[in-house]
N, C-alpha and C positions, 0 to 999 in steps of 0.2 A: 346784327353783324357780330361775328364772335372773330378778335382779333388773339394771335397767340403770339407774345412775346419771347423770345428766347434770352436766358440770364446774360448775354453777352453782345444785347440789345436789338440783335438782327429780328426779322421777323419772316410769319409763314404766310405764305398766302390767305386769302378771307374765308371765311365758310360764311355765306349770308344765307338768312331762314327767309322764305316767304311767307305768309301766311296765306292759303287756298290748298285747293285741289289739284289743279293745273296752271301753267303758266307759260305766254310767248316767250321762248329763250331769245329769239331772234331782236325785241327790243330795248335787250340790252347788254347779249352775249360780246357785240362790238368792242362796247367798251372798257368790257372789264380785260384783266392778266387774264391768259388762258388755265392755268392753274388755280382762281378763283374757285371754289366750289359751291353752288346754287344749290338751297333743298327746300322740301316745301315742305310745310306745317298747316296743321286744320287749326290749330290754336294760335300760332306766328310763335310759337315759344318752343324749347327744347324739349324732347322726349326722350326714351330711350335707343329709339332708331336714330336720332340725329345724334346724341350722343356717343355712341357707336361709328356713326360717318365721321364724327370730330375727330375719336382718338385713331383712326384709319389712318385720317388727311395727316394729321401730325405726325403719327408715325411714317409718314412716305415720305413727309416732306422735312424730317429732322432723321430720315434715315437710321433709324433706330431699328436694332436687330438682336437676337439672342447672344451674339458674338460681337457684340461692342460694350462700354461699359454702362452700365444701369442710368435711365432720366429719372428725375423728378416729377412728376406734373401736378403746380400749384392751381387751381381754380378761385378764383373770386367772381 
C-alpha cells in the first residue's frame, strides 16, 4: 500500500499494488473508497508503470495543474 500524506495532514486515497497477473476485483472492490486505486505487479513492488499511475492518482486527487502554484513531492 502506498499512502500519500499531504503537509497539512489530510490524505489521498490508497494506491495498493497486488502482486500477479490478474485479480478478482469483485472480492474486495466492496470494501474499499471508490477512489481507491488497485494495480497489479509480477514482482508485488513498484515499477515504472505504477510509478507513473501514482503520480497520475496524486495529481487528480491533490488537483495539481500548470496554473496553480508548484508541489513538492517528498518520497520515502
Amino acid at each position: 500500500m502506498i499512502k500519500t500524506i499531504i503537509a497539512d495532514g489530510t490524505t489521498i486515497p490508497l494506491v495498493i499494488i497486488i502482486q500477479g497477473k490478474r485479480h478478482m476485483e469483485n472480492w474486495y472492490s466492496e470494501k474499499l473508497e471508490k477512489s481507491v486505486r488497485v494495480v497489479l505487479s509480477d514482482s508485488g513492488y513498484t515499477n515504472k508503470e505504477i510509478s507513473l499511475i501514482l503520480l497520475n492518482h496524486i495529481i487528480l486527487h491533490t488537483k495539481a495543474s500548470i496554473n496553480k502554484p508548484l508541489k513538492e513531492l517528498l518520497i520515502d
